[in-house]
Structure formats: structure tokens, C-alpha cells
C-alpha positions as CSV (number, residue, x, y, z in Angstrom):
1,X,101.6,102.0,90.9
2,X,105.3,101.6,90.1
3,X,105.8,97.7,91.0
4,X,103.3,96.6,88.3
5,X,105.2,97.9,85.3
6,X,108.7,96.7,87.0
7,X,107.2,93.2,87.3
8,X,106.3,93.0,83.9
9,X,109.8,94.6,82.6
10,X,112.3,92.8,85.3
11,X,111.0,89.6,86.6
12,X,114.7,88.4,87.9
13,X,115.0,91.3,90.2
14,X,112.8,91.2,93.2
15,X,109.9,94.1,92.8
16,X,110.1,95.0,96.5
17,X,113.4,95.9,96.4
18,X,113.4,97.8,92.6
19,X,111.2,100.5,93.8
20,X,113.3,101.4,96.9
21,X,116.4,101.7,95.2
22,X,115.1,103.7,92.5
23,X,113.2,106.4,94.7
24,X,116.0,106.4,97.5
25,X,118.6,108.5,95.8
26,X,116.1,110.1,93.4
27,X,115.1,112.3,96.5
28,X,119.1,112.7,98.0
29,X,121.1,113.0,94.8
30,X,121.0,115.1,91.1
31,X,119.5,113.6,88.4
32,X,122.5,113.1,86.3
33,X,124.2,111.1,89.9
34,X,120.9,109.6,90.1
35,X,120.3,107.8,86.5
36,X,124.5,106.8,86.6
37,X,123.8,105.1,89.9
38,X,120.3,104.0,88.5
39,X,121.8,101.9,85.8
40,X,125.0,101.0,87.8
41,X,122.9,99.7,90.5
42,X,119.9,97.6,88.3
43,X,123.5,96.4,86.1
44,X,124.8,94.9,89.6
45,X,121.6,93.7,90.7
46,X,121.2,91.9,87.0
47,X,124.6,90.2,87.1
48,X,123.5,88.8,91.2
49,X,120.5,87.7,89.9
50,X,121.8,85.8,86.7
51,X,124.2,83.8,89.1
């Protein structure tokens, strides 16, 4: 169920890849690495799909 609220909230980033790269490190890293590299990544991923 995650891609439908991602859709709605991001529709420059592509869903299929949004959920991969949010669950990914969830399951290797802390969650205080994990939401640093959460918004680091979807910041990166924002400014590559603004160009």
C-alpha cells in the first residue's frame, strides 16, 4: 500500500523507485542514519527531477 500515498504526495519522483529507496536502508541502517539519508536522498532525487 505504500506507492499510493507517494503518488499522490511526489508525482516528479518516479513511485517505483521511492519505495525501494525508502525501505532499503530502513532494514540495514539506525533510524536516525536512516531519516538523514531519507531526506538527503528524496533532496537529491528532487533537484534530478526539477532539471
Amino acid at each position: 500500500m505504500p506507492r499510493s500515498p507517494l503518488q499522490g504526495r511526489g508525482p516528479k519522483i518516479s513511485p517505483g523507485r521511492t519505495p525501494l529507496l525508502i525501505t532499503t536502508p530502513n532494514a540495514l541502517t539506525p533510524p536516525s542514519t536512516f531519516s538523514t539519508l531519507t531526506s538527503a536522498t528524496l533532496a537529491v532525487l528532487d533537484l534530478i527531477f526539477n532539471l
